[in-house]
C-alpha positions in Angstrom: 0.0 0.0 0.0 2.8 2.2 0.7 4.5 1.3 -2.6 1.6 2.5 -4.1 0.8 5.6 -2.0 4.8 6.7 -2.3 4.7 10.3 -2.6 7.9 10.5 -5.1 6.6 8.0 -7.0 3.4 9.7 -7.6 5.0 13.2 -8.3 7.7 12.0 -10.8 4.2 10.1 -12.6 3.0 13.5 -12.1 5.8 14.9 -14.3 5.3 12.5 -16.9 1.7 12.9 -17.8 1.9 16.5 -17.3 4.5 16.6 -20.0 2.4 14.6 -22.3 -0.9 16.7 -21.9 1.7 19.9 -22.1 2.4 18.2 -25.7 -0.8 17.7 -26.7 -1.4 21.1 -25.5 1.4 23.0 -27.9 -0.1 20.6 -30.4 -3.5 21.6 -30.6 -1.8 25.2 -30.0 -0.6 24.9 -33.6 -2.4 22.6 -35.3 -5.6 25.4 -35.0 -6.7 27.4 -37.8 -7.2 30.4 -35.8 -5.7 30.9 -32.2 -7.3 30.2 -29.4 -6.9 32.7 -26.4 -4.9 31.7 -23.6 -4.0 28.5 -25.2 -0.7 29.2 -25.7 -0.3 30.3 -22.1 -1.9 27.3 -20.4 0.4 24.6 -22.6 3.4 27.4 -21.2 2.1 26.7 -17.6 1.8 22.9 -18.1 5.3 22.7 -19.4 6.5 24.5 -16.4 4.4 22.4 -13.9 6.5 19.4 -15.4 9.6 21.4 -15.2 9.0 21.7 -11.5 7.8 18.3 -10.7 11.2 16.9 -12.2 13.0 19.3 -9.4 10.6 18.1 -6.4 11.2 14.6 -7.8 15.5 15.3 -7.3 15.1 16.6 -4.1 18.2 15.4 -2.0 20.0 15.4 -5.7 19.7 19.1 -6.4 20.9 21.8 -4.1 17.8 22.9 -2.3 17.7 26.7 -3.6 16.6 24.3 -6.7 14.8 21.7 -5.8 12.9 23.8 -2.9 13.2 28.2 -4.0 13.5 27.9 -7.7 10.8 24.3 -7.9 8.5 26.8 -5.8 8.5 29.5 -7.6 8.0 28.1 -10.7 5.5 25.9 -9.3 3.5 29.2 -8.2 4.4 31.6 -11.5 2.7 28.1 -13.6 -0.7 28.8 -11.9 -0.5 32.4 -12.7 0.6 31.1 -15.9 -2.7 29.0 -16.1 -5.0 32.1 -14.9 -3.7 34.2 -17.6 -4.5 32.3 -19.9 -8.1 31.8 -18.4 -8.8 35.4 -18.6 -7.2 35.8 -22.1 -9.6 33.3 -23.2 -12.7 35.0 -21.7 -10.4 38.4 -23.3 -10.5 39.6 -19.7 -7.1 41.9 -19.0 -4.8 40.2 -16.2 -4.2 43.0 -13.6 -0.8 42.0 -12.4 -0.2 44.0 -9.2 -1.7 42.1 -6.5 -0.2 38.9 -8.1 3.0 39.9 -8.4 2.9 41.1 -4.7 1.3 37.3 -3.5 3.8 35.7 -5.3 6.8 37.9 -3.9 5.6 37.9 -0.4 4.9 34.0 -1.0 8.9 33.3 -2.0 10.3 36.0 0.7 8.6 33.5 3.0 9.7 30.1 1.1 13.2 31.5 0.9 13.4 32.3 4.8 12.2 28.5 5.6 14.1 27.3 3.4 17.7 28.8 3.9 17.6 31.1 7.0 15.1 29.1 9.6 14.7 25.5 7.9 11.2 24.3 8.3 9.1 22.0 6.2 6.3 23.4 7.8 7.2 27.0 7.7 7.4 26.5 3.7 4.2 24.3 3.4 2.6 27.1 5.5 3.0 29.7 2.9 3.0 27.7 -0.5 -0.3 26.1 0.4 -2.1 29.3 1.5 -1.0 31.0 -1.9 -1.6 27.9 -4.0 -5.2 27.6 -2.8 -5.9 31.2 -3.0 -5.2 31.2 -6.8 -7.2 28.0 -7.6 -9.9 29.2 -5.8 -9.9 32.4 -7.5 -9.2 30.6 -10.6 -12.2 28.5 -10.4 -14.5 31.4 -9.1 -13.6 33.5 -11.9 -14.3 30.4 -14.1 -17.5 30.0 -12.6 -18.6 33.6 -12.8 -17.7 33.9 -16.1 -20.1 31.1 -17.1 -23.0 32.3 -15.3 -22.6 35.1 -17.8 -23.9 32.3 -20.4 -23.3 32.7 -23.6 -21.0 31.0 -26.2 -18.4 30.4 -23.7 -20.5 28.4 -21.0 -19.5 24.8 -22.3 -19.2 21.6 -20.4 -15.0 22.0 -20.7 -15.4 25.2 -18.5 -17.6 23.4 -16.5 -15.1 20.6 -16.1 -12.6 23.0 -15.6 -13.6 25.1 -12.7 -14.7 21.8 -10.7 -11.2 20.6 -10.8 -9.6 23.9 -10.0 -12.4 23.9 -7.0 -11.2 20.8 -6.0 -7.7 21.4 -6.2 -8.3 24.5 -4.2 -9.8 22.6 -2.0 -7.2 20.0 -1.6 -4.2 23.0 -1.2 -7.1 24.0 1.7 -7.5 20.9 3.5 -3.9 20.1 3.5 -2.8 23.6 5.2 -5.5 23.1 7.5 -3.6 20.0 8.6 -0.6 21.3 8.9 -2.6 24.0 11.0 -3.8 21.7 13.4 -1.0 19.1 13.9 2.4 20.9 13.4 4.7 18.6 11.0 8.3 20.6 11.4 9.9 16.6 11.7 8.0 16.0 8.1 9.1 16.5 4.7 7.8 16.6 0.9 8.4 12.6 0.7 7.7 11.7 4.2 6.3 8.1 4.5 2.6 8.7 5.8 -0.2 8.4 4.6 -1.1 12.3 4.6 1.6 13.1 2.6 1.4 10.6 0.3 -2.3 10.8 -0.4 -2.1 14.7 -0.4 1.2 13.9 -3.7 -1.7 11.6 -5.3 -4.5 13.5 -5.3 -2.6 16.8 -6.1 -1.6 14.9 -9.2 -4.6 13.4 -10.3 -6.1 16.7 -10.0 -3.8 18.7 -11.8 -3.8 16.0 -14.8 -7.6 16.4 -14.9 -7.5 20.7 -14.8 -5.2 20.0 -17.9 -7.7 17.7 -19.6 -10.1 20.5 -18.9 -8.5 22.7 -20.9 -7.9 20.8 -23.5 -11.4 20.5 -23.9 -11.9 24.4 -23.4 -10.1 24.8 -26.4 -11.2 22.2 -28.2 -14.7 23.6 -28.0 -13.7 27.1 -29.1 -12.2 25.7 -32.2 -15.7 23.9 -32.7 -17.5 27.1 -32.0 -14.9 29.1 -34.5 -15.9 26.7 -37.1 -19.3 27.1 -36.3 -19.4 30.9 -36.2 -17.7 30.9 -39.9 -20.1 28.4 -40.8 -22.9 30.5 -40.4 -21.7 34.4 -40.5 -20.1 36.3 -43.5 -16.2 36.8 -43.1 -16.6 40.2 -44.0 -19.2 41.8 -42.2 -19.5 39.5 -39.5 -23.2 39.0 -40.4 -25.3 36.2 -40.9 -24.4 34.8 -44.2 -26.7 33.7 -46.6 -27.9 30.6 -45.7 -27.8 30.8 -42.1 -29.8 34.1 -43.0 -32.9 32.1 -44.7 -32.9 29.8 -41.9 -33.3 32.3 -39.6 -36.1 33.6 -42.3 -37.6 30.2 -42.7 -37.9 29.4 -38.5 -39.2 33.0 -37.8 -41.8 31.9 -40.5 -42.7 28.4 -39.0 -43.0 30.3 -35.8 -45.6 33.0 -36.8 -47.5 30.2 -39.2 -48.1 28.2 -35.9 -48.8 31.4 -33.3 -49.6 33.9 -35.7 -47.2 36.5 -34.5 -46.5 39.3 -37.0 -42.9 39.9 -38.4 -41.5 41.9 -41.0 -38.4 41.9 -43.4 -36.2 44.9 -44.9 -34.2 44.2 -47.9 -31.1 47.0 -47.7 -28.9 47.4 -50.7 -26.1 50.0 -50.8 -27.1 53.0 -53.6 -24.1 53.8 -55.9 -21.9 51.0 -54.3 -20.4 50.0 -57.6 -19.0 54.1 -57.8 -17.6 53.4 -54.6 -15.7 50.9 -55.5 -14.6 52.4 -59.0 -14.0 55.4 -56.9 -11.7 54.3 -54.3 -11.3 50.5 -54.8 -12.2 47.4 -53.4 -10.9 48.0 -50.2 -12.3 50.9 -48.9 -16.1 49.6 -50.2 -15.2 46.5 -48.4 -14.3 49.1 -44.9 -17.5 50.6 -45.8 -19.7 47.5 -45.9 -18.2 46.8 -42.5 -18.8 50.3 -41.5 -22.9 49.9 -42.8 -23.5 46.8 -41.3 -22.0 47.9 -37.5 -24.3 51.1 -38.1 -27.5 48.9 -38.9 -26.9 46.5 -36.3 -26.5 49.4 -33.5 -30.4 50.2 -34.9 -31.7 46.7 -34.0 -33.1 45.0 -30.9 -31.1 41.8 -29.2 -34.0 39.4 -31.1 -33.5 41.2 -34.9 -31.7 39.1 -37.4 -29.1 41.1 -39.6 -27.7 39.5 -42.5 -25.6 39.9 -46.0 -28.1 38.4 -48.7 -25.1 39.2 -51.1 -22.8 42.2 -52.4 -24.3 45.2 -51.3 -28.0 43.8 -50.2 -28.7 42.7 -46.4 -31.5 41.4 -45.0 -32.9 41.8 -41.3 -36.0 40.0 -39.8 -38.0 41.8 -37.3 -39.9 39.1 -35.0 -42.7 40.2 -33.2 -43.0 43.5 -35.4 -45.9 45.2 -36.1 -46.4 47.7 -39.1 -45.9 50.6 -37.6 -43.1 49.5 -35.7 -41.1 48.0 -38.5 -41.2 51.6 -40.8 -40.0 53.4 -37.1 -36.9 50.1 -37.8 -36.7 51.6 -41.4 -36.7 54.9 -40.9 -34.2 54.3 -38.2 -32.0 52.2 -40.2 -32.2 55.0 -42.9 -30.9 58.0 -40.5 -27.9 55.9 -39.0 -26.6 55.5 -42.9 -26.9 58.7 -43.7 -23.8 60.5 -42.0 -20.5 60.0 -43.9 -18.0 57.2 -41.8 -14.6 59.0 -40.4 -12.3 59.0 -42.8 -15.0 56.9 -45.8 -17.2 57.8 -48.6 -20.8 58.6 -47.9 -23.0 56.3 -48.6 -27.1 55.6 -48.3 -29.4 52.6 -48.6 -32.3 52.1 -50.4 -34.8 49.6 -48.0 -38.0 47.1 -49.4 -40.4 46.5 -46.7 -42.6 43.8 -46.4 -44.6 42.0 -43.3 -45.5 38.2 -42.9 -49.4 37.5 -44.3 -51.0 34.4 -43.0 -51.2 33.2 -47.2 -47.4 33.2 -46.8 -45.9 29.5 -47.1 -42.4 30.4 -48.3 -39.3 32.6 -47.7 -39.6 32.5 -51.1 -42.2 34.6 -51.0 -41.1 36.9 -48.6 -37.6 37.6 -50.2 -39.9 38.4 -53.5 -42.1 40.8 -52.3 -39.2 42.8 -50.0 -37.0 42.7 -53.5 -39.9 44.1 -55.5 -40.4 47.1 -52.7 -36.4 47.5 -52.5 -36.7 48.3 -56.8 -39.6 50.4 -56.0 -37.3 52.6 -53.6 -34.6 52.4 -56.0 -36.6 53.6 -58.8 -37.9 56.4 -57.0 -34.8 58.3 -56.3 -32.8 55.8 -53.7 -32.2 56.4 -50.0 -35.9 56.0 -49.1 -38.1 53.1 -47.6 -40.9 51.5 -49.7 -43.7 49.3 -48.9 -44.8 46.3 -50.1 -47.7 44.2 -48.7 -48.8 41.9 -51.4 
């Protein structure tokens, strides 16, 4: 049982599997089509954790301002290493202060137990206090992050913050030990059972905060591909086909409760000029420019999309008549003013609303073209209506 238990034993295992998941970290760090934040960072911090377990494994071979101050400290700057990269990946900015005083006051205190007043205890005292106090912070700001919702709230942050809770929690219940029953006579690879199980299940649960974020970044790849899957590369719009769908639920929906909606077809007027004008590049800043403005118009529940070239697309559920021109006219006025530094440009907008005879986007995308070429033929930069 002890064989199995031994502390060393279980920290040099540790190091092995912590340099394999810090492989397949750097792997799947380069082997994405995009970067993924804080990737980089947490396959950084894994490769230091197995730095560091290599030194704690050559304790009594290495001088102890290695094995002991320099394994510490790395072993500390690692989990600041893996917090970065946590808030990089929610693209939250790591305010460095307070952390750099922890971990200074944290190795002022290692250093003096280690070289000046020798205690195992006096070391453990410090190292576990600042060890837990970064998990736990690690995993609350995991956790808080992910009540947020959205995109980000997957079952590999999930995974995540339980581990890093549980690791705190294992840093916790160890320094509460050492609280109660004083172990100056102990070391790191004392043979008992508290150390040896505290060795284990600090590894385990390192190896499994690893695995999570493998899978945290695994999952933003899959939403990355998603996300181009479905929006324009340009605009950052719905595409066209994840555009009808949108059309062709929102039409399902009102079909079965009978809830209004309207559409607006948008198309750029003179956009071809533009791009004569002053090339391809600045008509492709200002189709960037015109769909931020028309999104800024639109509630959280409007669909925007680029039907193709100049001509968008946005579905207002739940819209009355009245409500969808006040959309238009809206839409209209934000286009108007002339982009710092860009061409002026206006749009030309069809209007149509759902009718109960409607059993095709089809038909909606016909009758809010025909209304877009009535406001183009009138003199552009004007909403028209058509109902039928």
């Amino acid at each position: 049982m002890n064989a199995l238990l031994d502390a060393r034993t279980a920290i040099v295992m540790a190091s092995l599997l912590g340099g394999l998941m810090g492989l397949v970290l750097a792997l799947l760090q380069r082997s994405t089509p995009s970067p993924v934040p804080g990737l980089k960072l947490w396959a950084q911090a894994t490769g230091v954790v197995f730095v560091t377990a290599l030194l704690f494994g050559a304790r009594d071979v290495l001088p102890d301002v290695v094995s002991i101050t320099l394994a510490n400290g790395l072993l500390l700057w690692s989990y600041l290493l893996y917090l970065w990269g946590t808030h990089s990946y929610f693209g939250v900015p790591m305010r460095w202060r307070g952390w750099w005083v922890l971990w200074g006051t944290t190795m002022a205190v290692l250093a003096w137990f280690a070289h000046v007043v020798p205690s195992f205890g006096g070391r453990s005292f410090a190292m576990l206090a600042a060890m837990a106090f970064i998990m736990g912070y690690h995993a609350w700001f995991l956790f808080r992050h992910m009540r947020a919702g959205g995109a980000h709230a997957t079952f590999g942050g999930r995974f995540t913050a339980c581990w890093l809770a549980a690791i705190a929690g294992v840093f916790a219940l160890r320094w509460a030990h050492l609280v109660l029953l004083p172990q100056d006579g102990s070391h790191l690879f004392a043979p008992n059972w508290v150390q040896s199980a505290y060795a284990v299940s600090y590894s385990l649960v390192l190896l499994m905060i690893t695995v999570g974020f493998a899978l945290m970044a695994s999952e933003r790849v899959r939403e990355t591909f998603e996300h181009q899957a479905t929006h324009d590369t340009l605009t950052g719009v719905l595409n066209r086909r994840a555009l009808l769908d949108a059309l062709a639920q929102e039409l399902a929906r009102s079909q079965r409760y009978q809830h209004p909606f309207a559409v607006l077809m948008l198309d750029l007027d003179h956009f071809k000029a533009v791009n004569d004008r002053h090339g391809h590049q600045v008509g492709d800043l200002v189709l960037q420019q015109f769909a931020r403005r028309v999104a800024a118009t639109l509630r959280p529940n409007d669909v925007l999309g680029r039907f193709g070239g100049e001509e968008f697309v946005v579905i207002l559920p739940e819209t009355d008549s009245a409500s969808a021109l006040a959309t238009a006219e809206r839409v209209l006025q934000a286009v108007r003013p002339p982009p710092p530094g860009l061409p002026a440009v206006t749009t030309s907008i069809g209007l149509t609303y759902w009718q109960a005879h409607d059993r095709s986007v089809d038909a909606l995308i016909e009758r809010s073209d025909r209304a877009l070429y009535v406001a183009k033929s009138r003199g552009r930069d004007r909403i028209e209506v058509v109902t039928d």
